[in-house]
PDB file of N, CA, C and O in Angstrom:
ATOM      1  N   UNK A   1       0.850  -1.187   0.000  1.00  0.00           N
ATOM      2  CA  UNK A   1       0.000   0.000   0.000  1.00  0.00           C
ATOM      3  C   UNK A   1       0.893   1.247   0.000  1.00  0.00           C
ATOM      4  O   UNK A   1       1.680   1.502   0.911  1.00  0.00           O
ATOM      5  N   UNK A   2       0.697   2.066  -1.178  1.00  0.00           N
ATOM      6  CA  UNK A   2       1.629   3.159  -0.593  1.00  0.00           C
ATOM      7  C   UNK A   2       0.701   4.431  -0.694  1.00  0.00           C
ATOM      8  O   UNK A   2      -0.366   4.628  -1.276  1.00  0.00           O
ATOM      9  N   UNK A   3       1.603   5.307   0.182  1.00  0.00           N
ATOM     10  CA  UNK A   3       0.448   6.477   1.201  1.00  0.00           C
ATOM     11  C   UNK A   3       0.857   7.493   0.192  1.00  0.00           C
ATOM     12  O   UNK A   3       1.827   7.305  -0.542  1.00  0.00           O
ATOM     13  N   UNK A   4       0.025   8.714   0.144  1.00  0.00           N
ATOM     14  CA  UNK A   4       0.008   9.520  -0.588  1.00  0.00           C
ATOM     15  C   UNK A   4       0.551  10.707   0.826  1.00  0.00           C
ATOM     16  O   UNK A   4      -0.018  10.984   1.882  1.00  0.00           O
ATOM     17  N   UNK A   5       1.862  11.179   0.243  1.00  0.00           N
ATOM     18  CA  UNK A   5       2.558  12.046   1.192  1.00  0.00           C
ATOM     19  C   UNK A   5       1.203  13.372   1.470  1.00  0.00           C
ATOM     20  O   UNK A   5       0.923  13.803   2.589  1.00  0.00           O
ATOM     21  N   UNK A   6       0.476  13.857   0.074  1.00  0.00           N
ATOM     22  CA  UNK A   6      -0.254  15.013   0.174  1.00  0.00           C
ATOM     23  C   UNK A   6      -1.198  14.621   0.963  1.00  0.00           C
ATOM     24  O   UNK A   6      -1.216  15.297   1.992  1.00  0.00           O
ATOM     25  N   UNK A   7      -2.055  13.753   0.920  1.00  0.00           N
ATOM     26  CA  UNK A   7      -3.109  13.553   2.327  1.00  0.00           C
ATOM     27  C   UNK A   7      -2.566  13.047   3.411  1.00  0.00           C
ATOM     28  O   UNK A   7      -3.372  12.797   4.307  1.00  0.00           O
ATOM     29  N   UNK A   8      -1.310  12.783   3.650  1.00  0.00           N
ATOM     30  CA  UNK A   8      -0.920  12.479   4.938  1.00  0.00           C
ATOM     31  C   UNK A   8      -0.959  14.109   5.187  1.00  0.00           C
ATOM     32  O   UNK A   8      -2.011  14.656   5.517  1.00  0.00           O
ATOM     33  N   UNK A   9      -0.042  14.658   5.050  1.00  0.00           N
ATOM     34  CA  UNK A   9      -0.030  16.218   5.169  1.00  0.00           C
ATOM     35  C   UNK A   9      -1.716  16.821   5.415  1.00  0.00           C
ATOM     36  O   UNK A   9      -1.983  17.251   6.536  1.00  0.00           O
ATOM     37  N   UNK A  10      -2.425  16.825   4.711  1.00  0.00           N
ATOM     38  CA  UNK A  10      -3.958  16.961   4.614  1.00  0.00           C
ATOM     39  C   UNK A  10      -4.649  16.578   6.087  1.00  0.00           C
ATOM     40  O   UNK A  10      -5.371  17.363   6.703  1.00  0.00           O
ATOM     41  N   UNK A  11      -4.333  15.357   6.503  1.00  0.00           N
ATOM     42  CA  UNK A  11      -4.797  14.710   7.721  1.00  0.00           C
ATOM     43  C   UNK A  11      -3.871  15.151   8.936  1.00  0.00           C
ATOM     44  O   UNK A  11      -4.379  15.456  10.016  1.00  0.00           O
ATOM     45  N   UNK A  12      -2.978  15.168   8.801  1.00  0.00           N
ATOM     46  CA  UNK A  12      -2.084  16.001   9.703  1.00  0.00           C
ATOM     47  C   UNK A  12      -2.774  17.494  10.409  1.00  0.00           C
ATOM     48  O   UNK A  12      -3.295  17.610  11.518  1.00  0.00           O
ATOM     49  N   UNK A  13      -2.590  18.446   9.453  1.00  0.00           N
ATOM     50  CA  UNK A  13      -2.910  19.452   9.217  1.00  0.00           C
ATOM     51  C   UNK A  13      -4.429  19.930   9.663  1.00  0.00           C
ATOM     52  O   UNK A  13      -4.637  20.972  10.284  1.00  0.00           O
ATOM     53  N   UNK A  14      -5.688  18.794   9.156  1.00  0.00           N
ATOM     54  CA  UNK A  14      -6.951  18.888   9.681  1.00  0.00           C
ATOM     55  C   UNK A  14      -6.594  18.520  11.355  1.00  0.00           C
ATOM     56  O   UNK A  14      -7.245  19.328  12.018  1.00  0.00           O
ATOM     57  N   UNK A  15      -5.878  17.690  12.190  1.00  0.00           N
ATOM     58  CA  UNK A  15      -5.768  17.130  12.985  1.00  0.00           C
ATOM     59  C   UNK A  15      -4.924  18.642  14.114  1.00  0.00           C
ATOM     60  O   UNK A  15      -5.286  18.859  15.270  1.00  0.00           O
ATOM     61  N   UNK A  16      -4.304  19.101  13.706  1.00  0.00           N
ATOM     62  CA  UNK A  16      -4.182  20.333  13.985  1.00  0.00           C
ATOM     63  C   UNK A  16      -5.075  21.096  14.171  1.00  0.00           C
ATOM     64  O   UNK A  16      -5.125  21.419  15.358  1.00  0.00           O
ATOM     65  N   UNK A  17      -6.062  21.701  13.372  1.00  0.00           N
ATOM     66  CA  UNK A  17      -7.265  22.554  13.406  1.00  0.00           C
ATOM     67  C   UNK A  17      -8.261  21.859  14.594  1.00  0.00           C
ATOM     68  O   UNK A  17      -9.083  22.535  15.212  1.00  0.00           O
ATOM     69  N   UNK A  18      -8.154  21.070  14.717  1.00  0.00           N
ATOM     70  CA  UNK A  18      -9.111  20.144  15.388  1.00  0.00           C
ATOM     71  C   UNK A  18      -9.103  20.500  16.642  1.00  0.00           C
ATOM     72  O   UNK A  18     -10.046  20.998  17.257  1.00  0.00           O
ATOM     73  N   UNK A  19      -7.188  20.054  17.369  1.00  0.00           N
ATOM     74  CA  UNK A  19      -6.568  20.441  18.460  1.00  0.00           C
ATOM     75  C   UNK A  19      -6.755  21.931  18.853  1.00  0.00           C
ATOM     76  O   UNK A  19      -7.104  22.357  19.954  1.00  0.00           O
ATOM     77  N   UNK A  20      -6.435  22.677  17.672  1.00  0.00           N
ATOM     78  CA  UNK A  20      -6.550  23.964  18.255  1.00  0.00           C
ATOM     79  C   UNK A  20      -8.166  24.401  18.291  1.00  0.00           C
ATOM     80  O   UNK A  20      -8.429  25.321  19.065  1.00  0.00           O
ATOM     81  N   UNK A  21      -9.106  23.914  17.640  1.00  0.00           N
ATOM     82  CA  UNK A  21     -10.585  24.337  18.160  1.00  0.00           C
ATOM     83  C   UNK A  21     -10.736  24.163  19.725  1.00  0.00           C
ATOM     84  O   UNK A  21     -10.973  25.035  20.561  1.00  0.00           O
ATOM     85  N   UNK A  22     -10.558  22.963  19.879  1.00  0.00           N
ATOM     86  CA  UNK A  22     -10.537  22.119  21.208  1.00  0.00           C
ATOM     87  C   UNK A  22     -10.005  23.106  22.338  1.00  0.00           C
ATOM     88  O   UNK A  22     -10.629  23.672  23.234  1.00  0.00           O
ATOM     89  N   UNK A  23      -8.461  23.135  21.964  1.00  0.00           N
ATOM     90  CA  UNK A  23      -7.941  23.757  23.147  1.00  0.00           C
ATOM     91  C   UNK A  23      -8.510  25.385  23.170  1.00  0.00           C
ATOM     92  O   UNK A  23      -8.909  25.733  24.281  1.00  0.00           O
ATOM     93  N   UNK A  24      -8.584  26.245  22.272  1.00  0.00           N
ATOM     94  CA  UNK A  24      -9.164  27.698  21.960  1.00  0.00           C
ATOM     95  C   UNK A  24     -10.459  27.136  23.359  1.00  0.00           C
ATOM     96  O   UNK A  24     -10.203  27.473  24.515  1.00  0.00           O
ATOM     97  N   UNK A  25     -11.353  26.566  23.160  1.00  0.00           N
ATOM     98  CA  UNK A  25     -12.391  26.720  24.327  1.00  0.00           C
ATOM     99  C   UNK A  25     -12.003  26.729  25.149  1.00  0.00           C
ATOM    100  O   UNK A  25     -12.484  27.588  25.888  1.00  0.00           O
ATOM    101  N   UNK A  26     -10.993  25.964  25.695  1.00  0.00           N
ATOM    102  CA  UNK A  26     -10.472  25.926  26.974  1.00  0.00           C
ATOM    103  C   UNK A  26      -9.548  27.117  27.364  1.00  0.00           C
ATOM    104  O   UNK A  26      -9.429  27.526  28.519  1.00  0.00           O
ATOM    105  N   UNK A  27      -8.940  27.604  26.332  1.00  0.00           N
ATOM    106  CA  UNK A  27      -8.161  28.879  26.681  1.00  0.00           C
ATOM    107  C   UNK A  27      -9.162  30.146  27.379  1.00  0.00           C
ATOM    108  O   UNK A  27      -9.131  30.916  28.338  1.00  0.00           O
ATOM    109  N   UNK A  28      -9.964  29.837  26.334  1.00  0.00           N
ATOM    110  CA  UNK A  28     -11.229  31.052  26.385  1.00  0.00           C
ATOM    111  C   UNK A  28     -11.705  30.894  27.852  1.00  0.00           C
ATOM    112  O   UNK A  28     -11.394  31.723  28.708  1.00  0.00           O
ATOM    113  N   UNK A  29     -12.298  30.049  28.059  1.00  0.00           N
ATOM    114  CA  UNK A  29     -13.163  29.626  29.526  1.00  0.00           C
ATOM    115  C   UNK A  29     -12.273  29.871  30.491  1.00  0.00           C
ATOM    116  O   UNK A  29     -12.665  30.704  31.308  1.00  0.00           O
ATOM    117  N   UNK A  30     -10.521  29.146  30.794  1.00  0.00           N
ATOM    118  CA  UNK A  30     -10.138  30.239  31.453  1.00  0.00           C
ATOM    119  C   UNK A  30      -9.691  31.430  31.702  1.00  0.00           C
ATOM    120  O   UNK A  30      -9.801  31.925  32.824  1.00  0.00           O
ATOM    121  N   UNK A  31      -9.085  32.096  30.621  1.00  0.00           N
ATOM    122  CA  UNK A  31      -9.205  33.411  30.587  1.00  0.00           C
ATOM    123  C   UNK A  31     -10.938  34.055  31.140  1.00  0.00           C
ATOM    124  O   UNK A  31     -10.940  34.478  32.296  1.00  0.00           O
ATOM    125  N   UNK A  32     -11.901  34.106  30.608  1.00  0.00           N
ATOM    126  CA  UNK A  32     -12.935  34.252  31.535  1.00  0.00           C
ATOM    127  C   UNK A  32     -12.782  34.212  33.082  1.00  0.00           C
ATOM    128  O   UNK A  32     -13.225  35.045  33.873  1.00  0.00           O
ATOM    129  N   UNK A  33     -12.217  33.317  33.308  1.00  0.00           N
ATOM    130  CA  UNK A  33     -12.471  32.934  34.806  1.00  0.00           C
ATOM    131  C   UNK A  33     -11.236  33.418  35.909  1.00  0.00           C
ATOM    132  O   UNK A  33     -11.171  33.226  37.123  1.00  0.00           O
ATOM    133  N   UNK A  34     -10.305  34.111  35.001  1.00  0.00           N
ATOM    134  CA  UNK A  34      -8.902  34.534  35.077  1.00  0.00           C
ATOM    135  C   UNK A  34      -9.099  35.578  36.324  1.00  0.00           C
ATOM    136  O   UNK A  34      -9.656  36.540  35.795  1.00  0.00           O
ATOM    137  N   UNK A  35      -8.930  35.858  37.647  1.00  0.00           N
ATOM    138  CA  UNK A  35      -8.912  36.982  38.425  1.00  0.00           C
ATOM    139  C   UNK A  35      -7.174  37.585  38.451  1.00  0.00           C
ATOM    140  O   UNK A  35      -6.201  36.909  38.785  1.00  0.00           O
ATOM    141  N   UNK A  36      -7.160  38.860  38.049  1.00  0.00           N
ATOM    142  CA  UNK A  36      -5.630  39.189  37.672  1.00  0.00           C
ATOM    143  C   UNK A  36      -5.263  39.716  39.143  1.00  0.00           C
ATOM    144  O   UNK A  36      -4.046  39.755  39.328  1.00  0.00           O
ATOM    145  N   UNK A  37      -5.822  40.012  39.916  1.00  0.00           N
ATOM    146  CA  UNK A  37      -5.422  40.906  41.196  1.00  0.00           C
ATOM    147  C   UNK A  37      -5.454  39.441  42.306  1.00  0.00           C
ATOM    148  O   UNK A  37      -5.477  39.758  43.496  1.00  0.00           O
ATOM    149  N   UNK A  38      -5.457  38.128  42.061  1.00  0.00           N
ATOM    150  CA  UNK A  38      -5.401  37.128  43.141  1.00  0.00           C
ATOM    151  C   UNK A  38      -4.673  36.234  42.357  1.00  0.00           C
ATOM    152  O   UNK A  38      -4.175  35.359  43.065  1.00  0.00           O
ATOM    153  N   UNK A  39      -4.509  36.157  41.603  1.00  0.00           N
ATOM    154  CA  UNK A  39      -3.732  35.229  39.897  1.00  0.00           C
ATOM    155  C   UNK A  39      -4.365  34.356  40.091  1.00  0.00           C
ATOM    156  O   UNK A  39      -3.790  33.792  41.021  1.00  0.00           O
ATOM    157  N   UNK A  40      -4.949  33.976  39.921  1.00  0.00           N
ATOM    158  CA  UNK A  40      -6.151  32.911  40.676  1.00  0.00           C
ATOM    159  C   UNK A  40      -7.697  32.064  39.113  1.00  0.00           C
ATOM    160  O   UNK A  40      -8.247  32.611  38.157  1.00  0.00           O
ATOM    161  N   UNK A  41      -7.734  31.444  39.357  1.00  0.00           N
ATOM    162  CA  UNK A  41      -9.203  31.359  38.329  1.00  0.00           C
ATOM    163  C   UNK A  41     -10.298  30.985  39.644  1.00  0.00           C
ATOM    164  O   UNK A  41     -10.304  30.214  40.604  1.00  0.00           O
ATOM    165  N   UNK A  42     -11.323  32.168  38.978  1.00  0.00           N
ATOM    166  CA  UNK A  42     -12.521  31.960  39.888  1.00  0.00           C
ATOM    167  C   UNK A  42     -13.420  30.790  39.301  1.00  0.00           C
ATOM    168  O   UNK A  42     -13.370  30.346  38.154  1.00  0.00           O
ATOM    169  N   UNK A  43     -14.382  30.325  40.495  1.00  0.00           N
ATOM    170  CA  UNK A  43     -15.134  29.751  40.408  1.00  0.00           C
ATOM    171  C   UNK A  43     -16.239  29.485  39.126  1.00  0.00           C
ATOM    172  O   UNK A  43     -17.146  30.307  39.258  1.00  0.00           O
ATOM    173  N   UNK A  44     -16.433  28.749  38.114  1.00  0.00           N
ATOM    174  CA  UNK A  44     -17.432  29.268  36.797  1.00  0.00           C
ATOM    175  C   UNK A  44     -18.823  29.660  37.621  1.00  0.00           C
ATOM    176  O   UNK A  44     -19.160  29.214  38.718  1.00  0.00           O
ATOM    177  N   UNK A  45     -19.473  30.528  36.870  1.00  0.00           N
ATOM    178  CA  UNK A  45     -20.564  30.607  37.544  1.00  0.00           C
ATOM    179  C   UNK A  45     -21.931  29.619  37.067  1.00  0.00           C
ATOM    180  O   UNK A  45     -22.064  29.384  35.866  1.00  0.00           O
ATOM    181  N   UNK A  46     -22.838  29.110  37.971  1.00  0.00           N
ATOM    182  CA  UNK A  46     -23.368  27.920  37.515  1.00  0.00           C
ATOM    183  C   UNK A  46     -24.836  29.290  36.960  1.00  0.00           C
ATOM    184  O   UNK A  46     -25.121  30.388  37.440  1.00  0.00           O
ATOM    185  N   UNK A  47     -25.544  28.345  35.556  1.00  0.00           N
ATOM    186  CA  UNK A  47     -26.856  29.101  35.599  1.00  0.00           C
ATOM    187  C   UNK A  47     -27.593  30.075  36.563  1.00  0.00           C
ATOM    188  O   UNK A  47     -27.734  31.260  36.263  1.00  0.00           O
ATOM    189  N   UNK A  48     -28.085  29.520  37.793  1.00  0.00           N
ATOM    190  CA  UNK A  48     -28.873  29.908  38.603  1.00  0.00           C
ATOM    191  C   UNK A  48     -28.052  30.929  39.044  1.00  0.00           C
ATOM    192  O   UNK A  48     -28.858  31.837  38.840  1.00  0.00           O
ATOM    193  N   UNK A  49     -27.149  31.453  39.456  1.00  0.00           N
ATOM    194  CA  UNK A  49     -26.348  32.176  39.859  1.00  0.00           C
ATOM    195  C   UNK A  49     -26.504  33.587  38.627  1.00  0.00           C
ATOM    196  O   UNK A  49     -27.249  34.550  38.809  1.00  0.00           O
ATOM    197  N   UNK A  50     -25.719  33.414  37.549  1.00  0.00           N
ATOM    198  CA  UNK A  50     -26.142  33.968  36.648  1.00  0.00           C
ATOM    199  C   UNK A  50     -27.272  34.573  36.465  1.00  0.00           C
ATOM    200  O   UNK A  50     -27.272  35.799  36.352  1.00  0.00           O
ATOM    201  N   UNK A  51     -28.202  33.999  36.412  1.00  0.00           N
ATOM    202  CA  UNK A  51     -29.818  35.031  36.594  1.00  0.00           C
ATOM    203  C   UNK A  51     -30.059  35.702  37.358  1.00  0.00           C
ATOM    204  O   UNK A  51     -30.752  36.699  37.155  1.00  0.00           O
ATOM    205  N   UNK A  52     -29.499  35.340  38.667  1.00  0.00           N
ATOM    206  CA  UNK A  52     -29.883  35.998  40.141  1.00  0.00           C
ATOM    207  C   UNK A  52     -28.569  37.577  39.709  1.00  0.00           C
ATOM    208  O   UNK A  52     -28.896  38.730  39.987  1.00  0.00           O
ATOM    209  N   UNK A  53     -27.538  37.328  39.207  1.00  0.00           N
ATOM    210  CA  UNK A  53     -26.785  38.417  38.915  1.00  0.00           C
ATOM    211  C   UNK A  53     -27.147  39.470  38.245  1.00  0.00           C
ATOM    212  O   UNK A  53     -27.036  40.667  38.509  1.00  0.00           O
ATOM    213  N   UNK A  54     -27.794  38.669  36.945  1.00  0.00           N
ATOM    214  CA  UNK A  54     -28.419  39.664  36.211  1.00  0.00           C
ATOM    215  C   UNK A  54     -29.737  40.381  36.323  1.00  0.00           C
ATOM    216  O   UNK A  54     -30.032  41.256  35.508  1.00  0.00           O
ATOM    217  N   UNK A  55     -30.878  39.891  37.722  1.00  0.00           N
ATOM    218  CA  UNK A  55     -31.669  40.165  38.241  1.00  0.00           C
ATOM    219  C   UNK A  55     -31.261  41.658  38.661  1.00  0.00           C
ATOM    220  O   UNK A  55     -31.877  42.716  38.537  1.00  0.00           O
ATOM    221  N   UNK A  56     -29.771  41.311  39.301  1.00  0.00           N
ATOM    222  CA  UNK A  56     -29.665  42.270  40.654  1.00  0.00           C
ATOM    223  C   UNK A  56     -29.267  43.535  39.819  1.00  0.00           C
ATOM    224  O   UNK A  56     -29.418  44.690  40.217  1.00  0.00           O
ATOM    225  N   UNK A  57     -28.638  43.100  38.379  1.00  0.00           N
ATOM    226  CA  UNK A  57     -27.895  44.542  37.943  1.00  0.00           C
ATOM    227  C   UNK A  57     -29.311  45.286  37.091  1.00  0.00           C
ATOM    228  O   UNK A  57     -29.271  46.506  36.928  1.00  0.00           O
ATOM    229  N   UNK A  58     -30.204  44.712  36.712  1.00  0.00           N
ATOM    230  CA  UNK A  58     -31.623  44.898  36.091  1.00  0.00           C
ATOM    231  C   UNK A  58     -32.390  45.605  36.946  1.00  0.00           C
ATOM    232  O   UNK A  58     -33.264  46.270  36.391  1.00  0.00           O
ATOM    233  N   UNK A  59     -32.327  45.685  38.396  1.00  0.00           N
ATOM    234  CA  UNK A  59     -32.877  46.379  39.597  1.00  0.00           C
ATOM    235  C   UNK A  59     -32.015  47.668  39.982  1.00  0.00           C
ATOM    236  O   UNK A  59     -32.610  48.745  39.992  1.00  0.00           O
ATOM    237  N   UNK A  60     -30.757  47.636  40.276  1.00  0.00           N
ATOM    238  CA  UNK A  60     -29.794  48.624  40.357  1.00  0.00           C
ATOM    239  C   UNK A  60     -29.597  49.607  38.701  1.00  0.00           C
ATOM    240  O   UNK A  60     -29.737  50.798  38.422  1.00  0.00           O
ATOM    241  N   UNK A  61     -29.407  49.001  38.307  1.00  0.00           N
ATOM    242  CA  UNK A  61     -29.801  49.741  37.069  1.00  0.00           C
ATOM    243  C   UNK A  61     -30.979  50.681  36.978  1.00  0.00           C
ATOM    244  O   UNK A  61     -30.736  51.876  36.805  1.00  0.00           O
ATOM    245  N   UNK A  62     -32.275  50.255  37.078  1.00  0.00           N
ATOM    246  CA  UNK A  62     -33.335  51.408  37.203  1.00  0.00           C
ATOM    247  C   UNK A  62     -33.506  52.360  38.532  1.00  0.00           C
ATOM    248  O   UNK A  62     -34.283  53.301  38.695  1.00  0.00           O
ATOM    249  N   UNK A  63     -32.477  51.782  39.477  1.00  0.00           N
ATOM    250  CA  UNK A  63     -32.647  52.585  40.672  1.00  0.00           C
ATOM    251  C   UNK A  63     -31.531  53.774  40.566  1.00  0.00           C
ATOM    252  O   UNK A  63     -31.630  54.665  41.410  1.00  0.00           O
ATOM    253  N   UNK A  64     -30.514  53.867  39.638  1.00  0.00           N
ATOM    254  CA  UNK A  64     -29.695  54.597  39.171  1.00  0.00           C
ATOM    255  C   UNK A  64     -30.548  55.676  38.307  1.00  0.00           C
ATOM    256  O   UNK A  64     -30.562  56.888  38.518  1.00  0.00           O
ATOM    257  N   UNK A  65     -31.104  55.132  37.510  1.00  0.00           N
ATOM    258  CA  UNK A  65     -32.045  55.795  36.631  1.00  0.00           C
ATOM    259  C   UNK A  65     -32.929  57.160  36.738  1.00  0.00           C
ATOM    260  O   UNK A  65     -33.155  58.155  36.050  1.00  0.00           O
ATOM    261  N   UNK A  66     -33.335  56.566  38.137  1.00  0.00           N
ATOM    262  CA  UNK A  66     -34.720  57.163  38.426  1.00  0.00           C
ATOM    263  C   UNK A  66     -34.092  58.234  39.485  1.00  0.00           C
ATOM    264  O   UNK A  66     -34.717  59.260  39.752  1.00  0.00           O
ATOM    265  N   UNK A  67     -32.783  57.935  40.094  1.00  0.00           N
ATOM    266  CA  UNK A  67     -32.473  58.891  40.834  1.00  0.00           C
ATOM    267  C   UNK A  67     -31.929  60.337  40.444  1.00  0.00           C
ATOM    268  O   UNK A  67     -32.098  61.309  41.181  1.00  0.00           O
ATOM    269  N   UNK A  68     -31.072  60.411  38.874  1.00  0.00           N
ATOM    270  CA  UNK A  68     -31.004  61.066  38.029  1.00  0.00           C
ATOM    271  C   UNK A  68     -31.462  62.188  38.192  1.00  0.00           C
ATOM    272  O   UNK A  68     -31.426  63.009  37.276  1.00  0.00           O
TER     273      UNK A  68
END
C-alpha cells in the first residue's frame, strides 16, 4: 500500500485545526475565569447564579435611573 505524502499532510494538518478548536475553548473559559489581582481562576458561575446576577444589575440599574 503506498500512502500519498499530500493527504498524509492533509490529515495532519486537519488534525491540527481540530486540536486547536478544542484547546481555543479551553483557553477562552479560562481566561474568563482569570482573576488578575489574586492570579487565581474563579469559580465558573453555575446558571442559577447567573440570573440571580443579572436580576440584581436589572434592579440597580433602574434605581440609578430614576435617581437622576
Amino acid at each position: 500500500e503506498t500512502k500519498d505524502p499530500a493527504k498524509e499532510a492533509e490529515l495532519i494538518m486537519l488534525q491540527r485545526f481540530q486540536n486547536f478548536e478544542s484547546a481555543q475553548k479551553d483557553i477562552q473559559d479560562l481566561l474568563e475565569l482569570w482573576d488578575r489581582s489574586t492570579l487565581q481562576t474563579r469559580c465558573p458561575v453555575t446558571p442559577s447564579e447567573k440570573s440571580e446576577e443579572d436580576q440584581r444589575e436589572q434592579v440597580s440599574g433602574r434605581k440609578g435611573k430614576g435617581k437622576g
